[in-house]
NUSETI-200635 format. One record per residue (C-alpha): residue number from 0; residue in three letters; x, y, z. Coordinates in steps of 0.02 Angstrom, whole numbers, plus 50000, padded with zeros to 5 digits. Layout:
residues N
   num   residuo       X       Y       Z
   NUM       ALA       X       Y       Z
...
This chain:
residues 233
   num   residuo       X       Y       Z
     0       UNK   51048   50604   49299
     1       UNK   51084   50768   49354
     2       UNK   51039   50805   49531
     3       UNK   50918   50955   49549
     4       UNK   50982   51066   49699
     5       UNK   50894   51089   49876
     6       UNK   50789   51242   49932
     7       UNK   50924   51238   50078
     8       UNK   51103   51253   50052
     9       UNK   51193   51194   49899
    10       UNK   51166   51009   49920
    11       UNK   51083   50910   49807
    12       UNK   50906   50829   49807
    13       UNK   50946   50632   49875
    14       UNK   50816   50489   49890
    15       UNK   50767   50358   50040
    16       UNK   50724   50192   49991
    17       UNK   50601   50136   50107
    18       UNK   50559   49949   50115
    19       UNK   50449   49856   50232
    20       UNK   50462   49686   50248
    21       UNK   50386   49538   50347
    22       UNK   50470   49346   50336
    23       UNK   50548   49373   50137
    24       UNK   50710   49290   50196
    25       UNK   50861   49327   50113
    26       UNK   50749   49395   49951
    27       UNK   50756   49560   50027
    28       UNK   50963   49555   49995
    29       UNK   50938   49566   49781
    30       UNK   50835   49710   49816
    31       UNK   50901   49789   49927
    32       UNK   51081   49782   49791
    33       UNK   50999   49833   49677
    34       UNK   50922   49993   49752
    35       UNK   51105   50038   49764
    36       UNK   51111   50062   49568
    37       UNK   50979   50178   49581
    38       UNK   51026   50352   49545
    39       UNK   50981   50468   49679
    40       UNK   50965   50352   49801
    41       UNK   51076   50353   49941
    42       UNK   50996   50292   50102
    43       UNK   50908   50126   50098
    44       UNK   50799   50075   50240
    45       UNK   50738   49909   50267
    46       UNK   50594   49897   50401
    47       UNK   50577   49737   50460
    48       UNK   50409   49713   50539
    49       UNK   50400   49565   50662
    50       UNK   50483   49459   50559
    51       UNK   50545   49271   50639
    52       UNK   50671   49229   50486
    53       UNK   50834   49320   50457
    54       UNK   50743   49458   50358
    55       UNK   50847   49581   50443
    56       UNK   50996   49521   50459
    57       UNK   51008   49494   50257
    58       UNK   50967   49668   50213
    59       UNK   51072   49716   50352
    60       UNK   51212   49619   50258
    61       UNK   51154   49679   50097
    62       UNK   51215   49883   50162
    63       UNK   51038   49935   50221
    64       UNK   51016   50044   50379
    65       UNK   50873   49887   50462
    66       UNK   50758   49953   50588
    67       UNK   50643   49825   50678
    68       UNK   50477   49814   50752
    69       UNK   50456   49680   50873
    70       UNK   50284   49598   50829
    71       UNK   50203   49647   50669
    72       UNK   50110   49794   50630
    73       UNK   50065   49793   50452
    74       UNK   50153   49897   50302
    75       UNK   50049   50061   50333
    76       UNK   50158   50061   50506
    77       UNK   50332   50011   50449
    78       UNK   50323   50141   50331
    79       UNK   50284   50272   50448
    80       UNK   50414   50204   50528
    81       UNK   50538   50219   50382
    82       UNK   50481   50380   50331
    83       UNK   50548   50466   50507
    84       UNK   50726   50366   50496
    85       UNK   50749   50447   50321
    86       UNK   50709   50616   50405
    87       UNK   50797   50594   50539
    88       UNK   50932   50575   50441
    89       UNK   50927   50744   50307
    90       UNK   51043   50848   50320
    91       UNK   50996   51000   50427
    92       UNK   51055   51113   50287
    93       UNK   50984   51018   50150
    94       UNK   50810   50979   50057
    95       UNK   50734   50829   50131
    96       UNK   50746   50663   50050
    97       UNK   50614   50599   49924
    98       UNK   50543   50440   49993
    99       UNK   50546   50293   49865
   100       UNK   50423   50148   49940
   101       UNK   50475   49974   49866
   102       UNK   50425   49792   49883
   103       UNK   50576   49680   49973
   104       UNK   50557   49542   49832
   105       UNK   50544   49634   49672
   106       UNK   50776   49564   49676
   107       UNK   50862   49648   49534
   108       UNK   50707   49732   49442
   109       UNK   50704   49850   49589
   110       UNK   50816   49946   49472
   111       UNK   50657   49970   49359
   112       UNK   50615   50116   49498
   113       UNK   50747   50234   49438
   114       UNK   50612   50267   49311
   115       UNK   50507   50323   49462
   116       UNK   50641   50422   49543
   117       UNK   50698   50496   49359
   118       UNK   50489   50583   49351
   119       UNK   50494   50672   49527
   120       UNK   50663   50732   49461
   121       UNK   50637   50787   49293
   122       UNK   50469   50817   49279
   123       UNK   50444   50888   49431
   124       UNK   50289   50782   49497
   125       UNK   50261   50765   49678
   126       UNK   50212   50571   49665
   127       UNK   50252   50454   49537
   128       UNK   50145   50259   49527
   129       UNK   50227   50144   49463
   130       UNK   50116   50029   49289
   131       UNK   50160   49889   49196
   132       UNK   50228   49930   49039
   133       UNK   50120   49843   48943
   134       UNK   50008   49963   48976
   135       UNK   49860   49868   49036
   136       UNK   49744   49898   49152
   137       UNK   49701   49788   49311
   138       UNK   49555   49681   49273
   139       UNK   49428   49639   49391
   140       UNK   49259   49708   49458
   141       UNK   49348   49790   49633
   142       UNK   49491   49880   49543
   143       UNK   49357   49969   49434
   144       UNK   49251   50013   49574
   145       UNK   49415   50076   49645
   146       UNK   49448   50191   49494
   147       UNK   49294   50272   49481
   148       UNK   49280   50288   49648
   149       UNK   49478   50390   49649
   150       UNK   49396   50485   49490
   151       UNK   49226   50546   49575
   152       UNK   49337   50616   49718
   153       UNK   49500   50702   49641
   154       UNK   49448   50686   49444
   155       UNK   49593   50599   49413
   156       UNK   49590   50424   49306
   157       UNK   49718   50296   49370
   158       UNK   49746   50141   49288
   159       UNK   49841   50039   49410
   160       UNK   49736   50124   49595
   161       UNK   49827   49965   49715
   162       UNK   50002   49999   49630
   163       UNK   50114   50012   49772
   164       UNK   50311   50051   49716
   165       UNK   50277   50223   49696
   166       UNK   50421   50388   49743
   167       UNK   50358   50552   49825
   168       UNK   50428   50717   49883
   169       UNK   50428   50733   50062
   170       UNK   50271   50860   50034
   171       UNK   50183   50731   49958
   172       UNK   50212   50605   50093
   173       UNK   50189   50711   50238
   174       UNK   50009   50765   50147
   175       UNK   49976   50549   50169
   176       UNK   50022   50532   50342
   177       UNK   49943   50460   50437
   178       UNK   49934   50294   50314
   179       UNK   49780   50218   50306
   180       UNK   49802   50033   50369
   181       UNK   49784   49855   50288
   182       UNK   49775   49878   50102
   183       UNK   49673   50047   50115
   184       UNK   49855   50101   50088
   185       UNK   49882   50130   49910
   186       UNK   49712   50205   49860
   187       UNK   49687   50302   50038
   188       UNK   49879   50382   49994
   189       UNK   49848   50424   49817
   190       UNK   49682   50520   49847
   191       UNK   49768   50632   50015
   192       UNK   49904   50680   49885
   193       UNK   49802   50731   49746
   194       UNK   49691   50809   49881
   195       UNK   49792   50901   49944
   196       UNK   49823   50988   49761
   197       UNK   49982   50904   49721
   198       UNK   50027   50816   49568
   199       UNK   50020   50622   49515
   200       UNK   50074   50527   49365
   201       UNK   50109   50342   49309
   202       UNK   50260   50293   49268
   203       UNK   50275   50126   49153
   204       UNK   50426   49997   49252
   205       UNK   50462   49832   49225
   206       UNK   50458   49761   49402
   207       UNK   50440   49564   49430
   208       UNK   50399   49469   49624
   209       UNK   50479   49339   49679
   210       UNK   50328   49291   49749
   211       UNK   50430   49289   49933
   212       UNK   50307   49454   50007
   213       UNK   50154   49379   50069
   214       UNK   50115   49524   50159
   215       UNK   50040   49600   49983
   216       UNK   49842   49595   49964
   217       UNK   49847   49488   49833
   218       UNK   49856   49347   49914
   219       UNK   49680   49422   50014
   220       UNK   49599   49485   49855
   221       UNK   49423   49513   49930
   222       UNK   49489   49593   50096
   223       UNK   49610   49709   49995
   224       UNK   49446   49752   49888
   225       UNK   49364   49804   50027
   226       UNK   49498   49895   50114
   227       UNK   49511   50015   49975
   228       UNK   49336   50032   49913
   229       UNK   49299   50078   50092
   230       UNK   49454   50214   50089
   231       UNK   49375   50292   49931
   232       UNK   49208   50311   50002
């Protein structure tokens, strides 16, 4: 991949990897390796929120910068908290990192995101969502209500609206801050960028879970339903 160059300076555009993660053990270590084989990438921040296992002392391990919140406060706030590591760390003279947002137990398919990274790059979109690439939608009453819902406001039809490995320009971001909280956060973060006129596509990826995050909504289908049904309205 070739690198585009900043608006500042002569160095070139670089990427944070920004992972929050609560109690996934030493599953965050695979991803966290494999984020290193992502081109682009060259800070990876693991935020470990409240957990009581050796979360962060794995990714630590693994070669991530590990920042930690004493008690848990939920992804919206570990990313927040991510998100102002990565800039404190741009260069001065330099364009400010793209912000790649990952699960901590997608292990060595985490490398599926380059595909992520490779459409804020080439294609110049400000946020790119990760799909399936089998190309199917989610099922289900709440994600369709979800959809529509994300259409009515911005006009824009998104097949996967609770896909959450998803990379953004620091514009993009900063239009999403403050995240919304519980699992508002995907649907809440994909209206504020399109919102705020800025451009969104889904890019297909071939991620897999260990199953180790059960912070995800998944595992609270009717709450996450709610959540971002409520963020759409």
């Amino acid at each position: 991949m070739n690198y585009p160059s900043g608006s500042r300076g002569s160095h070139p555009q670089r990427v944070a990897a920004v992972i929050a993660a609560h109690n996934v053990g030493r599953a965050v270590a695979a991803t966290v390796r494999a984020c290193r084989a992502i081109p682009g990438v060259d800070l990876l921040i693991v935020v470990d929120d409240g957990s009581t296992d050796d979360t962060g002392r794995a990714a630590r391990a693994a070669g991530a910068v590990v920042v930690r919140h004493s008690v848990e406060r939920g992804r919206a706030s570990a990313i927040e908290t991510g998100v102002k590591v990565a800039a404190m760390r741009d260069r001065p003279d330099g364009p400010p990192r793209h912000i790649l947002l990952l699960s901590p137990d997608l292990g060595d398919s985490a490398v599926e995101a380059t595909a992520l990274v490779e459409a804020v790059f080439a294609r110049q979109v400000d946020m790119a969502i990760a799909v399936p690439a089998t190309g199917r939608e989610y099922s289900g009453y709440g994600p369709a209500v979800v959809r529509r819902l994300i259409r009515r406001k911005t006009g824009w039809y998104c097949h996967y609206p609770l896909s959450y490995q998803r990379c953004l320009t620091r514009e993009a971001i900063d239009a999403a801050m403050p995240f919304a909280g519980r699992y508002a956060l995907e649907a809440a973060m994909t209206i504020s960028v399109l919102r705020a006129g800025l451009s969104v596509m889904e890019v297909p990826c071939n991620f897999t879970h260990s199953g180790a995050d059960r912070s995800l909504g998944s595992l609270n289908r009717p709450a996450r339903m709610f959540d971002a049904v409520r963020a759409t309205v």
